[in-house]
C-alpha positions in Angstrom: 15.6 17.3 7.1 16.2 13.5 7.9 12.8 13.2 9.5 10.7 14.9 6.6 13.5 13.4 4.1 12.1 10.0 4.1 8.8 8.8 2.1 8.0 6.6 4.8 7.5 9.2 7.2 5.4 11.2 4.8 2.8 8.3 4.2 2.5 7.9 8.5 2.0 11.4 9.3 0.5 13.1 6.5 -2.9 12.1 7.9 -1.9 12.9 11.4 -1.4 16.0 10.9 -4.4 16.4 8.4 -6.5 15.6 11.3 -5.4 18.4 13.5 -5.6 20.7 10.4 -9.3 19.8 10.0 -9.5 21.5 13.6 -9.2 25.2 12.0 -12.1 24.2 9.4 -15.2 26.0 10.7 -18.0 22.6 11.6 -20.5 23.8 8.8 -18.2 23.8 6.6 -18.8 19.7 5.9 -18.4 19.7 1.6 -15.1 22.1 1.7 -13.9 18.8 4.7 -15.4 16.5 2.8 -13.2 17.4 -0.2 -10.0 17.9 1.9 -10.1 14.8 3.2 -11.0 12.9 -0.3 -7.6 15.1 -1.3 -5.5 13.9 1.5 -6.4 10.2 1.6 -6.1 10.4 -2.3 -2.9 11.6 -1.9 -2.1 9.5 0.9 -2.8 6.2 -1.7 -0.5 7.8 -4.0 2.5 8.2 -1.6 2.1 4.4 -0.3 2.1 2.9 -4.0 5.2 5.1 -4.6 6.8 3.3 -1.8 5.7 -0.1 -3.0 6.9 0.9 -6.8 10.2 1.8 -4.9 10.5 -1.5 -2.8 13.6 -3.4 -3.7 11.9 -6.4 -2.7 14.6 -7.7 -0.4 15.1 -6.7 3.4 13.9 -3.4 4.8 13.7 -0.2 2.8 13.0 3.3 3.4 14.7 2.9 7.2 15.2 5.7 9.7 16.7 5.7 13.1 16.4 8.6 15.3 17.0 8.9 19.0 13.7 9.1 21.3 14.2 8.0 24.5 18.0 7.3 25.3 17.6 6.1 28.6 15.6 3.4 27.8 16.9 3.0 24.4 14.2 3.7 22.6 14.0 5.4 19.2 12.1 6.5 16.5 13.0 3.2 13.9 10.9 2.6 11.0 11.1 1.0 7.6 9.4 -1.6 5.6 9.6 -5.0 4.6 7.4 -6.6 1.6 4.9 -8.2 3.9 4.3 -4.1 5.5 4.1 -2.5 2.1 1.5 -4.3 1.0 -1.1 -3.5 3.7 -0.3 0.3 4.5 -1.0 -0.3 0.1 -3.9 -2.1 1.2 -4.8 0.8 4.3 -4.9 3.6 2.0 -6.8 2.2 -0.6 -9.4 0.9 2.0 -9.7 4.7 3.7 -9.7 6.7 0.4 -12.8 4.5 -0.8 -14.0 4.8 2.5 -13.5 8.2 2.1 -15.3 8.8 -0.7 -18.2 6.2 0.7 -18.8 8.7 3.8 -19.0 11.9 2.0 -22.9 11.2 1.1 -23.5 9.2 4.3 -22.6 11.1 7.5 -24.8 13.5 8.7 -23.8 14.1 12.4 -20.3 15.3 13.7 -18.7 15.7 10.5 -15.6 17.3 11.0 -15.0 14.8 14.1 -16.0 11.7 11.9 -13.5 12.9 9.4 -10.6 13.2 12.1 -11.1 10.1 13.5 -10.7 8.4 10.1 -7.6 10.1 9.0 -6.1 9.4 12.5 -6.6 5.7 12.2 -5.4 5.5 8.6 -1.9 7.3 10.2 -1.6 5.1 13.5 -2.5 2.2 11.7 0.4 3.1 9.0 2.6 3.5 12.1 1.7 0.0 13.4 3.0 -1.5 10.3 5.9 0.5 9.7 7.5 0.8 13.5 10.5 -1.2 14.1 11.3 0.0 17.7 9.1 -2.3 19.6 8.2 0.7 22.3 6.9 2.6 18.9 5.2 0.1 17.7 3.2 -0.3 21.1 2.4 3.0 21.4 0.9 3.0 17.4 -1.3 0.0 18.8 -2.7 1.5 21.6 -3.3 4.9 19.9 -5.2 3.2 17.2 -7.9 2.4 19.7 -9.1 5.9 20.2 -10.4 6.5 16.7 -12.3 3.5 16.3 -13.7 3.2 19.3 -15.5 7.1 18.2 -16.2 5.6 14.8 -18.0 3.2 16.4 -19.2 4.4 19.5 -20.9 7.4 17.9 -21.8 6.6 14.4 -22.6 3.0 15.0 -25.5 2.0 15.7 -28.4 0.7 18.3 -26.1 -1.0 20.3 -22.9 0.9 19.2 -21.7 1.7 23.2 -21.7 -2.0 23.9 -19.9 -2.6 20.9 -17.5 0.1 21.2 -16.2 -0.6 24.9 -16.2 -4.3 24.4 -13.7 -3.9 21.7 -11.6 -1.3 23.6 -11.8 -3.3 26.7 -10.9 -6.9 25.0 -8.0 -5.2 23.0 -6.6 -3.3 26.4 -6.7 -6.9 28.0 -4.5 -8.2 25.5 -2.5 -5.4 26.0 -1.5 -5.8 28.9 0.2 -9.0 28.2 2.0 -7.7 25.4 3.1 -4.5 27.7 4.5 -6.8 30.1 6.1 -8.4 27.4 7.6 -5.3 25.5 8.7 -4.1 29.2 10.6 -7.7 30.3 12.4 -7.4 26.7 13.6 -4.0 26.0 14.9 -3.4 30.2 16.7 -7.1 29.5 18.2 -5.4 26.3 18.5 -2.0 27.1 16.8 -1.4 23.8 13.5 -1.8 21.8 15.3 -2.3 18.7 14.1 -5.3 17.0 17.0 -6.7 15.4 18.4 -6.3 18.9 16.0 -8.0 20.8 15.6 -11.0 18.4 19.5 -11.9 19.6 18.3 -11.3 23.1 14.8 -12.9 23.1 16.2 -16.0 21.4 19.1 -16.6 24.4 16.4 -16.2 27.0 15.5 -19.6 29.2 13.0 -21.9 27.4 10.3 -21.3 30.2 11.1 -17.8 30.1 10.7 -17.9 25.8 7.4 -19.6 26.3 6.1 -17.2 28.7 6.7 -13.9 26.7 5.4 -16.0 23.7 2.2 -16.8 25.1 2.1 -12.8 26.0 2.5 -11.7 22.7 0.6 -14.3 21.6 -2.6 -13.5 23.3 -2.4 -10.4 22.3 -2.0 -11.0 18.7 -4.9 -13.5 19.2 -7.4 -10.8 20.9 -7.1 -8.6 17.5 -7.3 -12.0 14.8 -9.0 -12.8 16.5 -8.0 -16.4 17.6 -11.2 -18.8 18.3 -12.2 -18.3 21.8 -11.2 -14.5 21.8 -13.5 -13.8 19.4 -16.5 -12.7 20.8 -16.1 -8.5 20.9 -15.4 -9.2 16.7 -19.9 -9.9 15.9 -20.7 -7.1 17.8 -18.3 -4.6 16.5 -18.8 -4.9 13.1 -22.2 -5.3 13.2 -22.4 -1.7 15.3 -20.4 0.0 13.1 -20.8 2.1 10.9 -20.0 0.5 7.0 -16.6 1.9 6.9 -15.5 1.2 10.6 -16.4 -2.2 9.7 -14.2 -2.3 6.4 -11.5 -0.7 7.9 -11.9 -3.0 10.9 -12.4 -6.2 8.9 -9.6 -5.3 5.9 -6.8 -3.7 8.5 -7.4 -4.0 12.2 -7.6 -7.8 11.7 -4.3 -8.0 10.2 -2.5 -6.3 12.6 -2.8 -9.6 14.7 -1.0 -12.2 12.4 1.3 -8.8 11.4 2.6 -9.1 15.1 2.9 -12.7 15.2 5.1 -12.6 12.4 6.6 -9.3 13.2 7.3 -10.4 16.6 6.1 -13.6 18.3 7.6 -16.0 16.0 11.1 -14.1 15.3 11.4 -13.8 18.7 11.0 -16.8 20.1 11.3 -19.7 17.0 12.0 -22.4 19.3 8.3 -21.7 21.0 6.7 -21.3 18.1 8.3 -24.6 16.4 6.7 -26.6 19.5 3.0 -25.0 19.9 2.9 -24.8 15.9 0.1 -27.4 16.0 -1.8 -25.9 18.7 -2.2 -22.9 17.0 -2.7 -24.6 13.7 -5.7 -26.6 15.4 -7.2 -23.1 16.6 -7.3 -22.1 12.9 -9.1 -25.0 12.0 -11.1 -24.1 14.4 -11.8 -20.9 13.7 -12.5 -22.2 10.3 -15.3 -24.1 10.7 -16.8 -22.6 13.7 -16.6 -19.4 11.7 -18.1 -20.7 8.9 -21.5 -22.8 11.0 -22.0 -19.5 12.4 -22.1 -18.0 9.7 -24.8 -20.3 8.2 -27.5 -19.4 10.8 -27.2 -16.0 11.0 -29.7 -13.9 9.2 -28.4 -10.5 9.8 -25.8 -10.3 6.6 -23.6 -8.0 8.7 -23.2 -10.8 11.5 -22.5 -13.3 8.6 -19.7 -11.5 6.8 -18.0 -10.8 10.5 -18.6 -14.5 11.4 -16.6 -15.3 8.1 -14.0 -13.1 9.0 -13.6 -15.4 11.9 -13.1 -18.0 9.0 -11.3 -16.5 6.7 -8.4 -15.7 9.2 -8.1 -19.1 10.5 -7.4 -19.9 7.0 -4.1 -17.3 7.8 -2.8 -19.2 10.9 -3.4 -22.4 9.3 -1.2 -21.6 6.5 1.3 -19.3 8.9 2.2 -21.8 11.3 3.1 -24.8 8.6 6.1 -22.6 8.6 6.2 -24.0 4.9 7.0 -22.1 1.9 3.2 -22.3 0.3 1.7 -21.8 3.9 3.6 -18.6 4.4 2.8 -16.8 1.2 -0.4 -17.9 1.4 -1.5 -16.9 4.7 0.9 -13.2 4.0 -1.6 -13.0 0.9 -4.3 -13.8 2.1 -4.2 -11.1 4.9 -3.8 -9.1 2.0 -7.3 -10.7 -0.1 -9.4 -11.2 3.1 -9.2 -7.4 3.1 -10.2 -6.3 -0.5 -12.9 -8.7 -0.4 -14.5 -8.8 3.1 -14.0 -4.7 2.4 -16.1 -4.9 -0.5 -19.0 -7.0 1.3 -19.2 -4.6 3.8 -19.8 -1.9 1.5 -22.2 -3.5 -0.5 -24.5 -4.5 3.4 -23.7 -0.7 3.7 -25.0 0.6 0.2 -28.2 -2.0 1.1 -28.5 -0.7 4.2 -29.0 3.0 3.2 -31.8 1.4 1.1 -33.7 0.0 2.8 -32.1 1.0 6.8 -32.3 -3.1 7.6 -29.6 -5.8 7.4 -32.2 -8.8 7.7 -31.8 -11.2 4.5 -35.2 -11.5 4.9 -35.8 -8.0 4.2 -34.7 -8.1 0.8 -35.5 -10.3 -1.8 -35.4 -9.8 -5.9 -32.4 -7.6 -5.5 -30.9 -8.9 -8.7 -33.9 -7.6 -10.9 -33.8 -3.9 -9.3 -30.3 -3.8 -9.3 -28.6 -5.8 -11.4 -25.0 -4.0 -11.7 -25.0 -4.3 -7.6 -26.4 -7.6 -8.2 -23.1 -8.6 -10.2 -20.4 -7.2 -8.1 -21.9 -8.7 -5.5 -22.2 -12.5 -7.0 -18.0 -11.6 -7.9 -17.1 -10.6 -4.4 -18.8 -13.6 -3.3 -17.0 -16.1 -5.1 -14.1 -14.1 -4.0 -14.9 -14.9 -0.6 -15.4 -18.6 -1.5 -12.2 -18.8 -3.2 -13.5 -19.5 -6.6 -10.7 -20.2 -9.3 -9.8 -17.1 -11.3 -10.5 -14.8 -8.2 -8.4 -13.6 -5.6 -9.3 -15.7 -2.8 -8.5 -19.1 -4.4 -5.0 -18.7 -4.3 -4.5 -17.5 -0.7 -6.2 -20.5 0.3 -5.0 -23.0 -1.8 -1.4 -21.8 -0.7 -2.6 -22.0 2.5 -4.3 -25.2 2.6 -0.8 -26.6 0.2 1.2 -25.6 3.3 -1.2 -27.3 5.8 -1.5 -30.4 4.4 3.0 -30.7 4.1 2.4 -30.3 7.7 -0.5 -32.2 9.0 -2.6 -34.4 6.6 -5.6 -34.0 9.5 -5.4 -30.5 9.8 -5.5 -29.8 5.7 -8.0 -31.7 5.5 -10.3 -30.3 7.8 -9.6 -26.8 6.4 -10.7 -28.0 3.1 -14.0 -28.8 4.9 -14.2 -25.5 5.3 -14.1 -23.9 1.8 -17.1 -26.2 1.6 -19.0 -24.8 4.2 -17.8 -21.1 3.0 -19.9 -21.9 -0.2 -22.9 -23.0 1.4 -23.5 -20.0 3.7 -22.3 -17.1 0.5 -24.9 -18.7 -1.6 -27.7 -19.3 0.8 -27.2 -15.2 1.2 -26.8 -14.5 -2.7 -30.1 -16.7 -2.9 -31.9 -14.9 -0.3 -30.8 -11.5 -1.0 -30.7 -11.3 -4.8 -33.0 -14.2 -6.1 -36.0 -14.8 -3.4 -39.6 -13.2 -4.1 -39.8 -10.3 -1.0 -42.0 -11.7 2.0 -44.3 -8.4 1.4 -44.8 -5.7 -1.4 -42.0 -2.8 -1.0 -40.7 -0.2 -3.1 -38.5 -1.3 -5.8 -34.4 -0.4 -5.2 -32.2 1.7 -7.1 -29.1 0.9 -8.7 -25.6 1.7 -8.0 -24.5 5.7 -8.6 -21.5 6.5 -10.4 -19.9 7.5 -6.3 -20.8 3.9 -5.6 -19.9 2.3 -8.8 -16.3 3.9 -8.2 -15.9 2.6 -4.8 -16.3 -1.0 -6.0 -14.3 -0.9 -9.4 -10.5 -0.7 -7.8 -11.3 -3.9 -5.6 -12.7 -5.4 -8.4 -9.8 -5.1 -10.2 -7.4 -6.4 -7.6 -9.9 -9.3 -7.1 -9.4 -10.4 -11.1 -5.6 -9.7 -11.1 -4.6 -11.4 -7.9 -6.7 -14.3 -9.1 -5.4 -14.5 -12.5 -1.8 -13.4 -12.1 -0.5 -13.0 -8.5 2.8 -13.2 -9.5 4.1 -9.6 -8.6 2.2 -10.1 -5.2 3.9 -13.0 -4.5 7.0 -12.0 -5.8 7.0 -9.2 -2.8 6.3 -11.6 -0.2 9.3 -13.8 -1.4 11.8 -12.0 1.6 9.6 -12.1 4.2 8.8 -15.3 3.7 12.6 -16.7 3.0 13.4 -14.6 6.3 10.5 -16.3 8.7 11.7 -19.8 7.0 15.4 -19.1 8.0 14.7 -18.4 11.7 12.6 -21.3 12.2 14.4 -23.9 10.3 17.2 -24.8 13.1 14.7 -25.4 15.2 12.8 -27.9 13.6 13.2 -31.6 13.5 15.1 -33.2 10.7 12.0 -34.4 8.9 10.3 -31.5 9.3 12.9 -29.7 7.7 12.6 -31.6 4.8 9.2 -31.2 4.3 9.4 -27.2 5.0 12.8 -26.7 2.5 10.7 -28.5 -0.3 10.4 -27.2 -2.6 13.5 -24.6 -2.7 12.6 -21.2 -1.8 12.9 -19.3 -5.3 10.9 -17.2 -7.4 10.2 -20.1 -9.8 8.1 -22.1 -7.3 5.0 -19.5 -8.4 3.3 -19.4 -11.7 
C-alpha cells in the first residue's frame, strides 16, 4: 500500500508497466495501440501536473523510502524537489505530443515503437525523481535501451551509426560515474544522498576532485560539454522527429540535472575552484555551437548544433553559482526544451512533405503555409531569446549571473545571442521567404493533429516570457539550497557578489 500509495510512484511506473501491457495487444492491432498509448501518456501529463499543483515549493515532496538492497544500503528513495517537477512536467508533455505526432507517422514496428516510447518517458521520470544514487544509476543506464531502438530503427539512412555512437559515448561516461557511485556508497555504506553529501564533502581534496571530475564527465557526455559533443549532430539528425525532441527537450537535461543533483552538492569545494573552467566550456559551447550552426544547411543539423548553444548558455549561468545564474540556467533547461521541441517538430511536419531536410529544398514556405509559417517565425524568436518570449528570460538570467562573475565570460556569451539571431533568420529566410531553386508542388498547411501539437508549447512560450513568475517561484529552493552549500566555500568577495542581491521571492518581477 506504501509503494502504490504515493503519486510519485504512479507518474514513474504507469508507463512502465503500459509498455509491457502493450505486449498482450495483437501487432495489427496499431489504431486500438495507438489510442492506448495517447490514453496513457495523456494521463500520465495529468498525474505529473497534479504533483506540481501539489508541490509545496520548499524541500522534497512526495518522498518514499523502502528497503532494496540492505547489504549495500541501497533502497528504493524517491521524491521531488522544484527543479525535478518541472521537467518530469516538461517529459510528459513532450511524450504525449509526441504521442499524438507518431500516431499518423509510423508505419513499421508499431507496437514496439510505442513500447520503446513509453519506456523512456518512465526511466526518464525515474532519473529525475531517484534519490538513492544506485537508483538513479540504474534509471540512467536503462534509459539507453529505448532510444537507442527509436533511433536505431526508425531513424534514418545513417540511423545505426547514430544509434551506437550515442550508446557507446553515453556508456563511456558511465563508467566514470559507476566508479564514482561505487567509491561513494561502499565509503558510506549507503547510496542515500543526504548521506553521502556528509561523506563526500569530508573526503581528501585530491580524492573530492577526482570523483568530481568522474561525475563530471559523465554529466558532460549527455549536455553535452564542448569537446564531448560530437555523438549529439548525428543523433538527432538520425532520428526520427520525436526521438530528436525527446532527446533535445529531456535527455539533454539530465546532464546539468546530475551536476546539480550530484556533482556540485557533493563536492562544493571542487566545484568553487574549477567554476571558471567550466564556465569557459560554456562559452565555448556557445559560440562554437552557434558558427556551426551558421553553415550548416541541413535544418536538422542546425537546430542540434544550437542545442550545443543553447546549453552552454545553462553552465554559463549554473556555475556563477549566483542567484540570477542559477534560476536562469534551472529555467532555461526547462525553455531550451519546449522550444528546441517545437523546431524539431516543425523539420519533422516539413519533412513528411517534402522527405528532405535541405534549406535549399524549400523555399516560399510562408505563402503555402502560412499558419506553419507563423509558429515557426514564434518558435524562432524563442530560440533567439526575443523579449516577450520564453527564451529571453533564461538567458538574460543567465547572462546577469555570468557577468556578477566574470565580466569576460558575460560578455562573450552575449556575443552569442548575436550569433543565435544570425543563423535562426538566415533559416526563416531560406525556408519561408526564398523563391524554390526549381518548380515543385505547392505544400499544405498545418491539420488540426498538427495544429494541436504546437498550441500547448506555444502557450508556455508566451507565458514564460511574459510572466515567469510561478516558474521561478518553484525554482526559488533549489536554487537557495545549491547557494547555501557553495557559499562557505567561496572567497569573501565572491560571496559578496553571489549573496547580492538577497535570495527572496521579490528579486523576480
Amino acid at each position: 500500500m506504501v509503494f502504490w500509495g504515493n503519486l510519485l510512484n504512479w507518474v514513474i511506473w504507469v508507463p512502465i508497466v503500459a509498455a509491457f501491457v502493450l505486449l498482450l495487444i495483437p501487432e495489427q492491432r496499431t489504431r486500438f495501440q495507438g489510442w492506448a498509448v495517447l490514453a496513457v501518456t495523456l494521463v500520465e501529463f495529468f498525474l505529473s501536473t497534479a504533483l506540481l499543483r501539489a508541490f509545496p515549493r520548499a524541500g522534497y515532496a512526495f518522498t518514499l523510502d523502502l528497503s532494496w538492497i540492505p547489504p549495500l544500503g541501497a533502497g528504493y528513495r524517491i521524491g521531488v524537489d522544484g527543479l525535478s517537477v518541472l521537467l518530469i512536467v516538461l517529459t510528459t508533455l513532450l511524450t504525449f505530443l509526441g504521442a499524438v505526432y507518431s500516431r499518423e507517422v509510423i508505419r513499421k514496428h508499431v507496437r514496439t515503437y510505442w513500447i520503446a516510447l513509453l519506456l523512456l518517458e518512465g526511466l526518464l521520470i525515474g532519473v529525475f525523481a531517484a534519490r538513492d544514487l544506485l537508483l538513479f544509476f540504474l534509471f540512467w543506464e536503462a534509459m539507453l535501451l529505448p532510444m537507442f531502438l527509436l533511433i536505431g530503427i526508425w531513424g534514418h539512412e545513417r540511423r545505426l551509426y547514430a544509434a551506437f555512437k550515442f550508446f557507446l559515448y553515453t556508456m563511456a561516461g558511465s563508467v566514470f560515474l559507476l566508479a564514482g557511485v561505487l567509491y561513494l556508497g561502499l565509503k558510506a555504506g549507503t547510496f542515500d544522498l543526504d548521506a553521502l553529501r556528509g561523506v563526500a564533502q569530508n573526503l581528501p581534496l585530491h580524492v573530492q576532485t577526482l570523483l568530481f571530475l568522474g561525475f563530471m564527465i559523465a554529466f558532460a557526455i549527455k549536455v553535452p560539454v564542448v569537446p564531448f559533443h560530437t555523438w549529439l549532430p548525428d543523433a538527432h539528425v538520425e532520428a526520427p522527429t520525436v526521438g530528436s525532441v525527446l532527446l533535445a527537450g529531456v535527455l539533454l537535461k539530465m546532464g546539468t540535472y546530475g551536476m546539480l543533483r550530484f556533482a556540485i552538492p557533493f563536492f562544493p569545494s571542487v566545484a568553487v575552484r574549477q567554476a571558471s573552467l567550466w564556465m569557459a566550456l560554456g562559452v565555448a559551447g556557445i559560440l562554437y555551437g552557434a558558427w556551426m550552426s551558421w553553415v550548416q544547411k541541413d535544418m536538422k543539423r542546425l537546430i542540434a548544433y544550437s542545442s550545443v548553444a543553447h546549453m552552454g548558455f545553462i553552465l554559463l549561468g549554473m556555475f556563477s553559482f549566483t542567484v540570477y545564474g542559477l534560476s536562469g540556467g534551472m529555467l532555461q533547461m526547462l525553455n531550451h526544451g519546449i522550444s528546441t521541441g517545437a523546431l524539431f517538430f516543425s523539420v519533422g511536419m516539413l519533412y513528411e512533405r517534402r522527405h528532405s531536410r535541405l534549406m535549399e529544398a524549400f523555399g516560399g514556405v510562408a505563402r503555402e503555409m502560412p499558419v506553419f509559417a507563423t509558429i515557426l517565425g514564434i518558435v524562432a524568436m524563442s530560440s533567439l531569446g526575443l523579449p516577450g518570449l520564453n527564451g529571453f528570460v533564461g538567458e538574460f538570467l543567465s547572462l546577469l549571473g555570468a557577468f556578477q562573475r566574470s565580466h569576460l565570460l558575460g560578455a562573450l556569451g552575449v556575443a552569442g545571442v548575436i550569433f543565435a539571431a544570425v543563423y535562426l533568420l538566415h533559416m526563416l529566410r531560406q525556408v519561408l521567404f526564398l523563391t524554390p531553386h526549381q518548380p515543385r508542388e505547392p505544400l499544405m498547411d498545418l491539420n488540426p493533429r498538427e495544429f494541436f501539437v504546437f498550441l500547448p508549447l506555444l502557450i508556455l512560450i508566451f507565458w514564460i516570457g511574459v510572466y515567469p513568475r510561478p516558474f521561478l517561484r518553484v525554482l526559488d529552493a533549489p536554487v537557495a539550497e545549491i547557494q547555501r552549500v557553495i557559499r562557505p566555500h567561496l572567497s569573501t568577495s565572491l560571496q559578496t557578489r553571489v549573496q547580492e542581491p538577497q535570495h527572496t521571492p521579490e528579486v523576480y518581477p
